[in-house]
C-alpha positions in Angstrom: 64.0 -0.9 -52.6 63.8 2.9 -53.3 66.2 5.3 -53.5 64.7 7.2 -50.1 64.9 3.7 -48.3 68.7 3.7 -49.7 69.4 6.8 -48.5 67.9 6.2 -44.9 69.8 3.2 -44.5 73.0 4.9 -45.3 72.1 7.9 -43.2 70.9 5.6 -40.2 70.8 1.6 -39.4 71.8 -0.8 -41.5 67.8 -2.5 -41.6 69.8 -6.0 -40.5 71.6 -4.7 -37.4 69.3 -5.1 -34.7 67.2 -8.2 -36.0 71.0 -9.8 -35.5 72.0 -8.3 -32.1 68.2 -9.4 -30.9 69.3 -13.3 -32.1 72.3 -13.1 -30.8 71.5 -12.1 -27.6 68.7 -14.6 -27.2 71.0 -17.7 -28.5 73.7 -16.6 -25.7 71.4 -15.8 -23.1 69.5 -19.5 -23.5 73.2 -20.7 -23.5 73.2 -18.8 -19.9 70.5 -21.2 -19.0 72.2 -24.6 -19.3 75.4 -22.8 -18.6 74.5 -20.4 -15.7 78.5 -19.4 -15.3 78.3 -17.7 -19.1 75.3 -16.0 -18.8 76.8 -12.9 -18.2 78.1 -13.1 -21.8 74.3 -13.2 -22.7 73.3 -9.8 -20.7 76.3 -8.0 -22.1 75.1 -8.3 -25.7 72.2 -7.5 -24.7 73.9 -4.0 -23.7 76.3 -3.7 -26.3 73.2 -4.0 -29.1 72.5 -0.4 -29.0 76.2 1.3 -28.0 77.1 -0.9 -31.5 74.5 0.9 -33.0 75.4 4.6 -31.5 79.1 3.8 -32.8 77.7 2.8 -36.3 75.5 5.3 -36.8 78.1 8.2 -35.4 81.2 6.8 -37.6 79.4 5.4 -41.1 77.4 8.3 -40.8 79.8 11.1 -40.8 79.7 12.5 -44.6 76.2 12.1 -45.0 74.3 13.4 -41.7 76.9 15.1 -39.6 73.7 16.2 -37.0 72.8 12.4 -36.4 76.2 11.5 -35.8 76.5 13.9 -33.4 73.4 12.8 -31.9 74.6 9.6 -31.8 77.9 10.5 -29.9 76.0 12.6 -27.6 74.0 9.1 -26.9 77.4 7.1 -26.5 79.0 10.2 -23.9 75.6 10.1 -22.1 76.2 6.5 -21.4 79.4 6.7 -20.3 78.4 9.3 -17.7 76.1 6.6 -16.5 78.7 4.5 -15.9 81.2 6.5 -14.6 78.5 8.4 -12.3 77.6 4.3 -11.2 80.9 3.3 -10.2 80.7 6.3 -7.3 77.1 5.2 -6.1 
């Protein structure tokens, strides 16, 4: 690996992060099938992929990229206003 793909990884996503989330959400959603009960454990990975990624990516990348971190918290505080703004509709 280069140094630029180093640094990129250390500014950003870890390259393994979402390859993971995506297999992990597809094992526990096809456990949602046989197990229709659980399935909502399935759909909330599916959502908490990318927030995991926003908090990553904000924390780990403090000290190197201050911008993208705040980027990245701007993400996560846009999301919550969805949700709070959902609970009133």
């Amino acid at each position: 690996m280069t140094s630029e793909g180093k640094k990129s990884e250390l500014a950003g996503l870890p390259a393994w992060l979402y390859p993971a989330g995506f297999w992990l959400a597809v094992a526990l959603l096809a456990v949602g099938v046989f197990f229709p009960d659980y399935a909502f454990v399935g759909v909330a990975c599916v959502a908490l992929v990318p927030v995991l990624a926003a908090v990553w990516v904000a924390f780990g990348a403090w000290k190197l990229d201050r911008r993208l971190s705040l980027a990245a918290l701007a993400a996560l505080a846009g999301l919550g206003l969805v949700v709070v703004v959902k609970g009133f509709i």
